[in-house]
C-alpha positions as CSV (number, residue, x, y, z in Angstrom):
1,X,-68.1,-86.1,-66.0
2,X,-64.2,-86.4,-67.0
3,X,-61.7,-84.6,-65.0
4,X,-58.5,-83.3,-65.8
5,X,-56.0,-81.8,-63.6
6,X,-53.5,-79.2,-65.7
7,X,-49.9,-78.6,-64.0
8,X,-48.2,-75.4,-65.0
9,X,-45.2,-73.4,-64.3
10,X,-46.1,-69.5,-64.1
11,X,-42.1,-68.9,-64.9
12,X,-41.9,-71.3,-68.0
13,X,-40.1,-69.7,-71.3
14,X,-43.1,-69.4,-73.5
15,X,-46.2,-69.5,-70.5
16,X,-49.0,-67.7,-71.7
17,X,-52.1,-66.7,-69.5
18,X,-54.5,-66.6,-72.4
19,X,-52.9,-70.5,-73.2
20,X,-55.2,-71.8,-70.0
21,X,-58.3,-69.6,-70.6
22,X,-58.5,-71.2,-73.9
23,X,-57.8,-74.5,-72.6
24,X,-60.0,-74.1,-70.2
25,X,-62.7,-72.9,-72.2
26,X,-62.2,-75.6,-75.1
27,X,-62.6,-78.5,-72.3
28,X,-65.4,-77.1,-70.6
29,X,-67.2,-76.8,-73.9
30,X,-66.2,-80.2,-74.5
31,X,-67.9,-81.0,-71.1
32,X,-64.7,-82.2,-68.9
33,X,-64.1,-80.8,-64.9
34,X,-60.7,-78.4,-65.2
35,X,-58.5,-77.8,-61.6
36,X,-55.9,-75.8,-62.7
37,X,-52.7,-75.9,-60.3
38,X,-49.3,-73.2,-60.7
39,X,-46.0,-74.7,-59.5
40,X,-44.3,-72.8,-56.7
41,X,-41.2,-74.0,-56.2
42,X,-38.5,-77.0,-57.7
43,X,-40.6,-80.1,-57.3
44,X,-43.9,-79.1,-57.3
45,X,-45.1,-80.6,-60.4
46,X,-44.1,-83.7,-59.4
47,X,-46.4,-83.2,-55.5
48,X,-49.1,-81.6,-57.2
49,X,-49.3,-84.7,-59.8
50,X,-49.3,-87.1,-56.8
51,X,-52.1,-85.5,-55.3
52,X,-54.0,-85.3,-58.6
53,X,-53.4,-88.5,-59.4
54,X,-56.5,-89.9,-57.7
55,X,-60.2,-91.5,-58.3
56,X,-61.8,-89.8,-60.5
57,X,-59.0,-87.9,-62.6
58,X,-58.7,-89.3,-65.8
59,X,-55.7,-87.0,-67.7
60,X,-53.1,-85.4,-65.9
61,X,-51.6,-82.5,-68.3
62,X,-48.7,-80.3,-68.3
63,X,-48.7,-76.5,-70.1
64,X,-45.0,-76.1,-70.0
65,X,-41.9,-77.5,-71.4
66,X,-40.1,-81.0,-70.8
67,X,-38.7,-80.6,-67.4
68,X,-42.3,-80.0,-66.3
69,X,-43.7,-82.6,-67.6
70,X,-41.1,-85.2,-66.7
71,X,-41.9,-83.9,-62.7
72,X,-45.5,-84.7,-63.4
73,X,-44.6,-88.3,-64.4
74,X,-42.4,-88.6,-61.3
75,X,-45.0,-88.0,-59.2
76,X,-47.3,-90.3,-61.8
77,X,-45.5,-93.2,-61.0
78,X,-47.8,-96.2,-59.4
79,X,-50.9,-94.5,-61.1
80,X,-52.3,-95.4,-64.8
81,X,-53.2,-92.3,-66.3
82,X,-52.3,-91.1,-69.2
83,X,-49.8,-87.6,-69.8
84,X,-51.6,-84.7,-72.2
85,X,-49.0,-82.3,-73.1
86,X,-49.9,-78.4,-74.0
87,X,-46.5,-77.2,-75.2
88,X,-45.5,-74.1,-72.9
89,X,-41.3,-74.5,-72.3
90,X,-38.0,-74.1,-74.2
91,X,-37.9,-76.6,-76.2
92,X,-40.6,-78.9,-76.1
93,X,-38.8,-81.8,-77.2
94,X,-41.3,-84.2,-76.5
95,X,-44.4,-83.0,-77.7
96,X,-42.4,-82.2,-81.0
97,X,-41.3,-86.0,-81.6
98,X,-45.1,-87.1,-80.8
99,X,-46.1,-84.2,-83.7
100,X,-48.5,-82.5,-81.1
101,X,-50.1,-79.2,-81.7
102,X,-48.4,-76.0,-80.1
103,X,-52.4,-74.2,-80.8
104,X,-54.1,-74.7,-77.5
105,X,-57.6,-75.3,-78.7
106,X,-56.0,-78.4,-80.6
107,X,-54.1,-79.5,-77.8
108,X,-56.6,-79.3,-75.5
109,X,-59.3,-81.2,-78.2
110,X,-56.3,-83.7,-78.0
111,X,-56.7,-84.2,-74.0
112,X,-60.5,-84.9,-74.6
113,X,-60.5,-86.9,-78.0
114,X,-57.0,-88.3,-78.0
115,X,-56.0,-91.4,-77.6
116,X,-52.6,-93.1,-75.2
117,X,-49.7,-94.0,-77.2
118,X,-47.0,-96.0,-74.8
119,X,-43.4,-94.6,-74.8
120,X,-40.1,-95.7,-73.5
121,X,-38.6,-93.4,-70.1
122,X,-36.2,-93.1,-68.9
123,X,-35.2,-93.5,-65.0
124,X,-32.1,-92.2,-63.2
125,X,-31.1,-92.6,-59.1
126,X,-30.0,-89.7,-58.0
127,X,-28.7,-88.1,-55.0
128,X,-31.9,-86.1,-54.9
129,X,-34.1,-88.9,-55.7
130,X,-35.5,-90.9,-58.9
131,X,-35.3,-88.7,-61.9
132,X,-37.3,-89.5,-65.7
133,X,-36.2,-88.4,-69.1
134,X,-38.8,-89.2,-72.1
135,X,-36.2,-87.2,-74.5
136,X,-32.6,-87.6,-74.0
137,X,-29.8,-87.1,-70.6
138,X,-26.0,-87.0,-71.1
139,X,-23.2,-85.1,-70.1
140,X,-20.3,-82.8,-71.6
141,X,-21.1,-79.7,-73.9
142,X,-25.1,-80.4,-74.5
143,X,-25.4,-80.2,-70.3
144,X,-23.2,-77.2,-69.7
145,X,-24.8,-75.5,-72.7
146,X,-28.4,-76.7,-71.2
147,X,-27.1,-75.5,-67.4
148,X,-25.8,-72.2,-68.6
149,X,-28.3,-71.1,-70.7
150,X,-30.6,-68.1,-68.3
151,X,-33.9,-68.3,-67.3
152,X,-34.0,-65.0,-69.1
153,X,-32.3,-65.6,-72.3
154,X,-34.8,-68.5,-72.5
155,X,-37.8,-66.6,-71.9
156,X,-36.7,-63.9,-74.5
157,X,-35.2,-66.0,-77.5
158,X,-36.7,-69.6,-76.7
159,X,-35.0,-72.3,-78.8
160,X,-32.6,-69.4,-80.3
161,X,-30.9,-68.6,-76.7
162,X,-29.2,-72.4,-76.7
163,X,-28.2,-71.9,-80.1
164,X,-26.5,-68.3,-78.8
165,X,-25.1,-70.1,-76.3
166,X,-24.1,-72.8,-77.8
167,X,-22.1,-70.4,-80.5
168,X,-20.7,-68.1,-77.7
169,X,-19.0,-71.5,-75.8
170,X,-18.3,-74.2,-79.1
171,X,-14.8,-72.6,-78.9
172,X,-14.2,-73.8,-75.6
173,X,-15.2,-77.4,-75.9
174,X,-12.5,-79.7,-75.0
175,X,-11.9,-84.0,-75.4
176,X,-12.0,-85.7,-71.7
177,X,-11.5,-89.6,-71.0
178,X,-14.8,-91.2,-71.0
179,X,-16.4,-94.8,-70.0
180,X,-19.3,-95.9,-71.0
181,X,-21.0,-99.4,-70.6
182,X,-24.3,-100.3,-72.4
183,X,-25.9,-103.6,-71.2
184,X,-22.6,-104.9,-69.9
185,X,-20.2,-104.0,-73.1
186,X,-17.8,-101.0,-72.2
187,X,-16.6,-97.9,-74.4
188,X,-13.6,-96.0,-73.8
189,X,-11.6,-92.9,-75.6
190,X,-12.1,-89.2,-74.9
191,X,-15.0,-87.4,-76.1
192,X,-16.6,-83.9,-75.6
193,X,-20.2,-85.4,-74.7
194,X,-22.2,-88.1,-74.3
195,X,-25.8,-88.6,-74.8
196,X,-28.2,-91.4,-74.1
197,X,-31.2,-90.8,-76.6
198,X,-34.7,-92.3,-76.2
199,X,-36.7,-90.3,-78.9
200,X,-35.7,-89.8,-82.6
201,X,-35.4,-85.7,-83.2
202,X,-33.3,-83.2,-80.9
203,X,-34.7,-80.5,-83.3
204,X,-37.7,-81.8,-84.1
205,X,-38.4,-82.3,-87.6
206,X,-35.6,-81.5,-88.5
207,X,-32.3,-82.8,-87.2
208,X,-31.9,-86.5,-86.1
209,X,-30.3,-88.6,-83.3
210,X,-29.7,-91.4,-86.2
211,X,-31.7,-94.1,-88.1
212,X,-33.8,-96.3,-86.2
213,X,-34.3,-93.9,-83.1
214,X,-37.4,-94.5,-81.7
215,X,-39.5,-93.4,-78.6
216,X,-40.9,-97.0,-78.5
217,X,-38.5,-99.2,-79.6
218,X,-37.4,-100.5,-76.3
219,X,-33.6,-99.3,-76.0
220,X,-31.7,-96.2,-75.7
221,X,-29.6,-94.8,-78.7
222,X,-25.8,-93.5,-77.3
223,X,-24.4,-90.9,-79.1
224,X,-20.8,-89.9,-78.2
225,X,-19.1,-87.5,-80.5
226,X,-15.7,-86.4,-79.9
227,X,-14.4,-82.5,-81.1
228,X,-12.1,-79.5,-79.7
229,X,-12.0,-76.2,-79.9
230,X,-14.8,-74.0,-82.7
231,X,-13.8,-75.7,-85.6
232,X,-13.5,-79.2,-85.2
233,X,-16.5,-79.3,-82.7
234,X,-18.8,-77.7,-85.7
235,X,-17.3,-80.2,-88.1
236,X,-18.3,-82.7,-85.5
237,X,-22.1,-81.1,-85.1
238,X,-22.1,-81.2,-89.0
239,X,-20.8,-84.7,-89.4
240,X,-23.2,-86.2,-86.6
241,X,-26.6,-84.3,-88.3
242,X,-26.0,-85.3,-92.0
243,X,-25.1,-89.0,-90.8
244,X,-21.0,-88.5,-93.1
245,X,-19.5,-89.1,-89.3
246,X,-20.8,-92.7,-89.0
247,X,-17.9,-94.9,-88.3
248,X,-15.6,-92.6,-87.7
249,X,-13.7,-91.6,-84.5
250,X,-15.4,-88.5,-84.0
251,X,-19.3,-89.8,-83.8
252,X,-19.5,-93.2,-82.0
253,X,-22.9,-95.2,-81.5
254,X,-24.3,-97.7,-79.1
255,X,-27.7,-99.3,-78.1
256,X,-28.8,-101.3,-75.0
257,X,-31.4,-100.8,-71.9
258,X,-29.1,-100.1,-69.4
259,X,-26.4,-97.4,-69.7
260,X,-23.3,-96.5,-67.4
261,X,-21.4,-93.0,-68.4
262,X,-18.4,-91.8,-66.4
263,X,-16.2,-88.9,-66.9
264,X,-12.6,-87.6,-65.7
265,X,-13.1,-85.2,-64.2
266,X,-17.2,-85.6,-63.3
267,X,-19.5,-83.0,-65.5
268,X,-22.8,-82.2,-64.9
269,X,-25.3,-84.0,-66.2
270,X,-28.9,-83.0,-67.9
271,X,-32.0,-85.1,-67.6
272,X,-34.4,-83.5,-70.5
273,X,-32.7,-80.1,-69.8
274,X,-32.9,-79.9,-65.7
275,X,-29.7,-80.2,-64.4
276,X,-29.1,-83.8,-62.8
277,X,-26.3,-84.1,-60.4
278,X,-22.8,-85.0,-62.1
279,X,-21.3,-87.9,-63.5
280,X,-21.2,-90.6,-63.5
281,X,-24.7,-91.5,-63.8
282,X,-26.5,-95.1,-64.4
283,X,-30.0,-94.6,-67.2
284,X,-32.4,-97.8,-67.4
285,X,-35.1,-97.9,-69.9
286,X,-38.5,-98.9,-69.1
287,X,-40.1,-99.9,-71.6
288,X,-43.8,-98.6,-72.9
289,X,-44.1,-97.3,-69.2
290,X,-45.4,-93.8,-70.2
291,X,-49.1,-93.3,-71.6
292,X,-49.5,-89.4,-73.9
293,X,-52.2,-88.5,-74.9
294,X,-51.6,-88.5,-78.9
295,X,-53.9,-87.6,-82.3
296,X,-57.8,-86.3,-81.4
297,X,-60.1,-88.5,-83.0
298,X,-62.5,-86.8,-85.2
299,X,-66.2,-86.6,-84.0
């Protein structure tokens, strides 16, 4: 019989009870073991993922958003088994760029039927240990934005309480001196953030990181986009998304394996929305190291 062990976080922005009935149910029906294990504090996923990670397991899944799931591959790592995501956070970044199903009977169909498709991570050394991204870490305006958004607002507006955010604070975003070094080659100015992308949509479908932006193409994609105050920032935001800023000083672009971002003074810094530390910060690819579960097969 094939096993599954499901990792969820009870406080999660859009966690639904009835989500894991139904999961439950579908993969039952589909003849598959289900242990279903709540995270109960910071770090759980990650320890409860370690110890499911074991003979006999053959999907570890995650109902809840990206943060959740990148704990669960932390405490993957050294195992091959493959990642099933059943969308349950803020944003579900992830799970939107592979085109997976928010309907938990289709997700879960996906954990029994699907097949692994191999994506790029992300890795970060931190002062609290290793940290993994599958979507995108930076620092500047996205990380504030991501680190003072509530647990609250989140869990009431989803997706809409960044863009709030994001509205209420735009007119405080300010320049500061940057460095950033991508596989050895170094860029310097002043800019109001920095991201190092690995997957193709922020918003997926709908807005971009640029052409070419893969999650399997084997390099990060570096945004840095430069703006001040309500006005200029939105221009930025505009000219970044519709691909006019290209070129110019205000959106800059780099790719490489191994990035380097430092800031005067440090900012905080977001790994796939979780806070991460501060700058500066060192990300290194590794390539095709993460296995998700992707399109059921029909039967």
């Amino acid at each position: 019989m094939s096993h599954t062990l499901i990792s969820t976080k009870p406080a999660g922005a859009r966690t639904d009870p009835r989500v894991l009935r139904t999961v439950r149910s579908v993969l039952r029906r589909e003849g598959w073991r289900v242990d279903i294990e709540k995270t109960k504090h910071a770090g759980h996923a990650a320890e409860l993922a370690a110890a499911g990670a074991r003979p006999g397991v053959d999907v570890v899944a995650v109902y809840g958003g990206d943060g959740t799931a990148m704990q669960a591959v932390k405490g993957m790592q050294g195992h091959d088994l493959p990642l099933a995501l059943i969308p349950g956070g803020t944003g579900n970044l992830l799970a939107g760029n592979l085109r997976l199903p928010r309907d938990p009977t289709r997700a879960a169909l996906i954990i029994t039927r699907g097949t692994p498709r191999a994506v790029d991570l992300g890795k970060l050394e931190r002062d609290d240990g290793t940290r993994y991204f599958a979507v995108a870490c930076g620092a500047g305006f996205d990380a504030d934005l991501m680190a003072t958004t509530t647990t609250a607002a989140k869990r009431r507006w989803k997706m809409g309480a960044y863009i709030a955010r994001a509205w209420e604070t735009i007119g405080a975003v300010r320049n500061v001196p940057y460095r950033v070094t991508v596989d050895g080659a170094r860029l310097e100015g002043e800019a109001a953030t920095v991201m190092v992308a690995n997957c193709s949509e922020f918003v997926p479908p709908f807005f971009r990181f640029g052409p070419g932006v893969a999650l399997d193409d084997g390099l990060f994609d570096v945004v840095i986009l430069r703006g001040e105050g309500f006005v200029q920032s939105a221009a930025v935001l505009v000219q970044w998304i519709s691909g006019a800023g290209e070129g110019s000083n205000s959106v800059r672009r780099a790719r490489g394996s191994v990035v380097t971002v430092e800031m005067e003074p440090a900012h905080v810094v977001q790994t796939d929305g979780e806070p991460a530390g501060q700058t500066p910060f060192t990300a290194e690819l590794l390539a095709g190291t993460l296995r998700v579960m992707t399109t059921a097969r029909r039967r």
